[in-house]
C-alpha positions as CSV (number, residue, x, y, z in Angstrom):
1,X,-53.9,30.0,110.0
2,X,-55.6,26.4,110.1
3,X,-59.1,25.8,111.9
4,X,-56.7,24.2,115.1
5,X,-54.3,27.2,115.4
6,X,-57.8,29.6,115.2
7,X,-59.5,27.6,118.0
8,X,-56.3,27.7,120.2
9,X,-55.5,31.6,119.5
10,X,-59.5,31.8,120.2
11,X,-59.1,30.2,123.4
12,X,-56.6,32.3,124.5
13,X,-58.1,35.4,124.2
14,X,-60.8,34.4,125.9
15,X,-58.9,33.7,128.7
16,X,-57.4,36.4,128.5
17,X,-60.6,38.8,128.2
18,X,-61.8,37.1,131.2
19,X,-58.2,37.5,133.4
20,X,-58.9,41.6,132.4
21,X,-62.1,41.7,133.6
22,X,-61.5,40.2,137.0
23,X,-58.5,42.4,137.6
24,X,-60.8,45.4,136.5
25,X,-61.9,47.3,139.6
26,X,-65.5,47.2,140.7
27,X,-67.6,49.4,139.6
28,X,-68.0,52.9,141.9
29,X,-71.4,52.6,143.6
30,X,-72.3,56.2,144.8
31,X,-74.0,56.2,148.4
32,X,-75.2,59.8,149.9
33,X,-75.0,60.0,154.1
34,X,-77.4,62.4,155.7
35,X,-76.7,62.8,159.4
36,X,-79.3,64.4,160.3
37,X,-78.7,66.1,163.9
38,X,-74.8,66.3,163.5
39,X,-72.9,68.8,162.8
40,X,-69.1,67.8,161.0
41,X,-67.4,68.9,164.2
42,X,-69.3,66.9,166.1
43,X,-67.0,64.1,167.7
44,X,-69.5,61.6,168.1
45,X,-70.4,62.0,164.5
46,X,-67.1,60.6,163.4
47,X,-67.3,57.6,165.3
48,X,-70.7,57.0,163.9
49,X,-68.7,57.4,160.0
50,X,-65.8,55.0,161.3
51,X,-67.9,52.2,162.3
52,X,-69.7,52.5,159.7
53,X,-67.1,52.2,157.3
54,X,-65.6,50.0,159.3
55,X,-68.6,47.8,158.8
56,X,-68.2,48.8,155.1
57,X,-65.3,47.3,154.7
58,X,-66.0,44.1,156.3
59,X,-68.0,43.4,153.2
60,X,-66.0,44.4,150.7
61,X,-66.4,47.8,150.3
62,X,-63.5,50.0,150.3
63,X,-64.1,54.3,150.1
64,X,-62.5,55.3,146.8
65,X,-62.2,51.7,145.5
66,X,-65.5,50.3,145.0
67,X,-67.4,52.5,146.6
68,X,-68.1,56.6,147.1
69,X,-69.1,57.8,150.6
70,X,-70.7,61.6,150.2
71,X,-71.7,62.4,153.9
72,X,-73.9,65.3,154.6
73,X,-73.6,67.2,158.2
74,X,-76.9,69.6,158.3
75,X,-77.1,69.9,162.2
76,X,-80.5,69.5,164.0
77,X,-82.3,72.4,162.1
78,X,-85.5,70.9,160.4
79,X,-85.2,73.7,157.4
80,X,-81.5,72.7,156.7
81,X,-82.0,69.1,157.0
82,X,-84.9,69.6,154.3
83,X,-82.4,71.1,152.2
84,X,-80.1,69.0,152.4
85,X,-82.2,66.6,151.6
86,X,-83.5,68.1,148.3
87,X,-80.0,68.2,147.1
88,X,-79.1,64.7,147.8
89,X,-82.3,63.6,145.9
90,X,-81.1,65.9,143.3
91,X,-78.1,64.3,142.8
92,X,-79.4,60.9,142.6
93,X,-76.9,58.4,144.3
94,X,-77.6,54.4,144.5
95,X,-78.9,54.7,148.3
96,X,-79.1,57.3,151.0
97,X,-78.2,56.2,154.6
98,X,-80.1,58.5,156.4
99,X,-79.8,59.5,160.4
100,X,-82.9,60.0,162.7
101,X,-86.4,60.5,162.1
102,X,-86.0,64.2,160.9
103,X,-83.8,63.3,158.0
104,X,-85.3,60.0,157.1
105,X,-89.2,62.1,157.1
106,X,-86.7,64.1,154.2
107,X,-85.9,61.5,152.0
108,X,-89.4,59.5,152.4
109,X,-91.1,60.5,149.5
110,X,-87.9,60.6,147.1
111,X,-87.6,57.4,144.9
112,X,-84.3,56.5,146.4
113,X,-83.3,53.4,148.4
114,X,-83.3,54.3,152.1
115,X,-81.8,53.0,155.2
116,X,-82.5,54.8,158.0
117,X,-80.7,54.3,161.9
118,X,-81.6,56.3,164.8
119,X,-85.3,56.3,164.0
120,X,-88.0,55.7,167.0
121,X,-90.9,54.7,165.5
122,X,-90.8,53.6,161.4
123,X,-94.4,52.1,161.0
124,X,-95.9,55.3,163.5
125,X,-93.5,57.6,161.4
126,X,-95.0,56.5,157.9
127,X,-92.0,54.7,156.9
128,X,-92.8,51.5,156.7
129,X,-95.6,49.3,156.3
130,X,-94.3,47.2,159.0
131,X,-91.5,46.3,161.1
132,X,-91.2,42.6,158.9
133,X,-92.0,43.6,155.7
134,X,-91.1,47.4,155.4
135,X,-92.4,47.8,151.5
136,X,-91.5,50.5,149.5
137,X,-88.2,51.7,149.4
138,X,-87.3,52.5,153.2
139,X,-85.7,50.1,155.6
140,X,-83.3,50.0,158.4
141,X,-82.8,49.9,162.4
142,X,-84.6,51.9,164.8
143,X,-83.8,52.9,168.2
144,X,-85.9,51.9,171.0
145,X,-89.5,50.4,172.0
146,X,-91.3,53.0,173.7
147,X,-91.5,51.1,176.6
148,X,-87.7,52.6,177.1
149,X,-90.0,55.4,178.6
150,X,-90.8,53.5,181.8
151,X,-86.9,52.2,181.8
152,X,-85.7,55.5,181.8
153,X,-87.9,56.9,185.1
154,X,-86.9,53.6,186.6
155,X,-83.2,54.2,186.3
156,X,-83.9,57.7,187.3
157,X,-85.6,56.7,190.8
158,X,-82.9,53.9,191.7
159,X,-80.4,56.8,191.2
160,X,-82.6,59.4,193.1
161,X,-85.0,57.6,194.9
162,X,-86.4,61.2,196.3
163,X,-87.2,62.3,193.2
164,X,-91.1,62.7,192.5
165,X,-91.7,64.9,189.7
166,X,-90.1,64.4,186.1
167,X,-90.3,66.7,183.3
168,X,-90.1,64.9,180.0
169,X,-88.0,67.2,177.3
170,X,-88.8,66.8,173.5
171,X,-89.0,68.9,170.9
172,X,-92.3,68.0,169.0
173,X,-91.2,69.2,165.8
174,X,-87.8,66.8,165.7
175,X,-89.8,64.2,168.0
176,X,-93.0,63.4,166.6
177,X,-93.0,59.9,168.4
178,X,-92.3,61.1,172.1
179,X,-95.8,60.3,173.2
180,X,-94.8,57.2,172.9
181,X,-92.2,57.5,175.6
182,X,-94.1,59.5,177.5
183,X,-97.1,57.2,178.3
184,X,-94.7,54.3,179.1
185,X,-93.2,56.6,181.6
186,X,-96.6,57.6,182.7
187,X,-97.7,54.0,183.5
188,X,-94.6,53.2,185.0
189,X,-94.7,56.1,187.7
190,X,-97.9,54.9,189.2
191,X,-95.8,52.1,190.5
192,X,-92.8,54.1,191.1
193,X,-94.5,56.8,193.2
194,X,-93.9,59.8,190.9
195,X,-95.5,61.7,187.8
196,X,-94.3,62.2,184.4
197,X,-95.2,65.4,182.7
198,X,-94.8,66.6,178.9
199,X,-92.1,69.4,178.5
200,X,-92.0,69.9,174.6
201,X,-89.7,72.6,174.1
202,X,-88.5,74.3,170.8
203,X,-85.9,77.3,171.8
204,X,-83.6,77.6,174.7
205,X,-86.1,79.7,177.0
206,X,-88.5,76.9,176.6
207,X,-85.8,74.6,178.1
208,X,-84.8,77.4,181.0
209,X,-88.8,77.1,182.0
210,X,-88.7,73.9,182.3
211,X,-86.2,73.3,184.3
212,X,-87.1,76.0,186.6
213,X,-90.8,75.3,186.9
214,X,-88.8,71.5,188.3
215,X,-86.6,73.3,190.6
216,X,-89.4,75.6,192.3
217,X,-91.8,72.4,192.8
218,X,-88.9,70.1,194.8
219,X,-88.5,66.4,194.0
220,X,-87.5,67.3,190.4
221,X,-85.7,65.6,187.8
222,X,-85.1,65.4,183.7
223,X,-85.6,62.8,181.1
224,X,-84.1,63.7,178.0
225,X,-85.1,61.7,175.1
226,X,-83.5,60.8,172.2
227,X,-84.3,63.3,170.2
228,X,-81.6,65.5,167.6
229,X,-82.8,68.7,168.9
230,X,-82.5,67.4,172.6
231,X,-79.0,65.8,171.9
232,X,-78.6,69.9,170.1
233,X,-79.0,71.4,173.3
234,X,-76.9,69.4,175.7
235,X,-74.3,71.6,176.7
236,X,-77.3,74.0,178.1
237,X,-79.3,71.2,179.5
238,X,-76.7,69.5,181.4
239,X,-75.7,73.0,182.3
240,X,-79.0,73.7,184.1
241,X,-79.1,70.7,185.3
242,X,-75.9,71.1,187.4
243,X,-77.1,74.6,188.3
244,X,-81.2,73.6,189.8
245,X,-79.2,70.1,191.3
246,X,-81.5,68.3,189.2
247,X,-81.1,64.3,188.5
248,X,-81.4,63.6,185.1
249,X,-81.2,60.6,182.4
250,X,-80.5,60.8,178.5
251,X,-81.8,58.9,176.0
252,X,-78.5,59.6,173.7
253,X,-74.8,58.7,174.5
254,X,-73.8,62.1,173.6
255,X,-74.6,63.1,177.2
256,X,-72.2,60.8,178.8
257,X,-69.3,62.6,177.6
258,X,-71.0,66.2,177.8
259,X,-71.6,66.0,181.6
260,X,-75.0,64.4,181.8
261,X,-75.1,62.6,184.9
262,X,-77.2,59.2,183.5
263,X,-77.6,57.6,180.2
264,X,-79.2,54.5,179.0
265,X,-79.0,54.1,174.9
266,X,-78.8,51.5,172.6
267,X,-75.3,50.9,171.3
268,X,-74.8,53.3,168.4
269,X,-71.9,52.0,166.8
270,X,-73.3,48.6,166.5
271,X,-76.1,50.3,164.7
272,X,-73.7,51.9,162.2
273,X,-72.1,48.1,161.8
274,X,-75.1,46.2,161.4
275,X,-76.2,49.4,159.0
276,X,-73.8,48.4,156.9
277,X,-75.2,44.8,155.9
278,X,-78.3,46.8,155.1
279,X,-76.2,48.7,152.5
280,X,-74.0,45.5,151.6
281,X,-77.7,43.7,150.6
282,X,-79.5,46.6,148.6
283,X,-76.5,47.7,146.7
284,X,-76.2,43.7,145.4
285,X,-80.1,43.6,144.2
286,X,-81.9,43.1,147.4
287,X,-85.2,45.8,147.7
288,X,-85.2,47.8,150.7
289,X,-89.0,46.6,151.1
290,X,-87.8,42.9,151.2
291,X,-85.4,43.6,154.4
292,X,-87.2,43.5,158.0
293,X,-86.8,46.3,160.3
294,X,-84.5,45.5,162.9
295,X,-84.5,46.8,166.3
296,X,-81.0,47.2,168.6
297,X,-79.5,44.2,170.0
298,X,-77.0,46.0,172.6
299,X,-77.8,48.4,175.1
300,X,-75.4,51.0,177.2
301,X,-75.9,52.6,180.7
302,X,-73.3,55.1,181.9
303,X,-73.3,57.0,184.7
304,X,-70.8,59.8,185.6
305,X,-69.9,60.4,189.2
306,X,-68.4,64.2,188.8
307,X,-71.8,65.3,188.1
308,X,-73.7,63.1,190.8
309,X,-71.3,65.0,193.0
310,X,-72.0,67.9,191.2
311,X,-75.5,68.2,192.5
312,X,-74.7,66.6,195.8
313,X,-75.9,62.8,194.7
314,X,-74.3,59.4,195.8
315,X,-75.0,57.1,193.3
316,X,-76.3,53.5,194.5
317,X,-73.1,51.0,194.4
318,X,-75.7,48.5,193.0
319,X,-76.2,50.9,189.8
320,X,-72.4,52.1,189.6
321,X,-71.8,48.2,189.6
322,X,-73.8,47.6,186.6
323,X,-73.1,50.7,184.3
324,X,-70.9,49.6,181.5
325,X,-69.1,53.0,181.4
326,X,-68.4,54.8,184.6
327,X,-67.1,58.8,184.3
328,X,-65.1,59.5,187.1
């Protein structure tokens, strides 16, 4: 073989090498889901999943192709979700994509890429350094301002506008941040002619006494906050609040579906889409430390007519005619 037959042949296979490794698939990044406050039959839970993926897949990741999606489904117990946690840390994965404040608190001391969704307050939390440089190895989108607080009363008194006493309900051990929400809804109620109390609760009776104690003082009504344990106990809450005829607003969309009677949220499956770039970014080189906290862009109110005839309420045309989802 002469020097111009060895250059040519040389050439080729080169070519060739190169043709292989572009039709080689991409390499299997391993990314660990900890939805923290669902549990796998949860319905809303798979919606969260789909637009996540769906998001995903926008940017090039396909499940099973490029990329291996392990989701976790502890439920809203604090013990389990530690667990959980422990074992996902365990089995080291590229990134973690964790849900809620409970979860993410988990996985903050694990040296893992983290982005968190569904969390109130990073920088009070301990997550982040702050909201536009996060540092360390946690970033991701939160859920409200805690000004959301005062929103949430004021939504509450257009729909009710006899209502004069609200009981706040948090659990303080999944909701760390409600004070927060709970002086925003203080200051807004000395405009609004009503008072805002604390009603931390942490087992079903505590939530029975709560809404009784309401009921027996007149002028009631409920604020749930987002909160997993809260957003755990809806069936009974929205159960008691049909049974004392109490108004009430929720802080997580799980309610509109479940009965509850108001709900202002941000929009969680935009979260889980815009979650996704988070992923898209780190997994290509970008630090977790580097990428600003973001905060929701979309917003939801739905209101459900069979339970504001449930407790004997007419709902305000005005507010019907802005609520982006109506339940009939």
């Amino acid at each position: 073989m002469n020097r111009r037959e060895f250059v040519a042949l040389g050439g080729a296979v080169s070519i060739w090498s190169l043709a292989a490794h572009a039709q080689q698939p991409d390499r299997m990044r391993r990314v660990a889901v900890l939805l923290g406050g669902l549990e796998f039959a949860d319905a809303s839970g798979q919606v969260e999943v789909a637009a996540f993926e769906s998001g995903l897949k926008e940017l090039g990741w396909t499940r099973g192709r490029n990329i291996d999606l392990d989701y976790h489904w502890p439920g809203a117990e604090i013990a389990r979700v530690r667990a959980v946690a422990d074992e996902i840390v365990a089995a080291h994965p590229d990134l973690v994509l964790s849900r809620s404040t409970p979860a993410t608190a988990a996985l903050m001391h694990a040296s893992l890429p983290v982005v968190f969704v569904l969390v109130a307050d990073p920088i009070g939390s301990g997550f982040v350094q702050n909201l536009g440089h996060p540092g360390g190895n946690l970033t991701g989108l939160s859920t409200f301002e805690s000004s959301v607080g005062g929103k949430w009363l004021a939504l509450l008194k257009e729909a009710a506008p006899e209502v004069s006493g609200v009981a706040m309900l948090f659990n303080p051990e999944t909701a760390p941040f409600a004070e927060g929400y709970l002086r925003s809804a203080q200051e807004a109620a000395q405009t609004l002619r009503a008072t805002v109390i604390a009603a931390p609760c942490r087992s079903d009776a505590d939530i029975q006494g709560a809404f009784a104690a309401r009921a027996r003082e007149g002028g009631g009504g409920i604020i749930g906050i987002a909160d997993t344990f809260v957003a755990d106990h809806r069936n009974l809450i929205v159960a008691l609040a049909t049974q004392h005829r109490l108004p009430a607003i929720y802080g997580n969309p799980v309610f509109a579906q479940s009965g509850g009677l108001m709900v202002f949220s941000p929009d969680y499956v935009d979260i889980y889409r815009r979650a996704a770039d988070f992923v898209d970014r780190i997994l290509k080189g970008e630090k977790p430390g580097d990428l600003p906290v973001q905060e929701p862009d979309k917003f939801t109110l739905s209101v459900n007519l069979k339970a504001a005839r449930a407790i004997g309420l007419s709902l305000p045309q005005p507010l019907v005619a802005r609520a982006d989802e109506v339940i009939e």
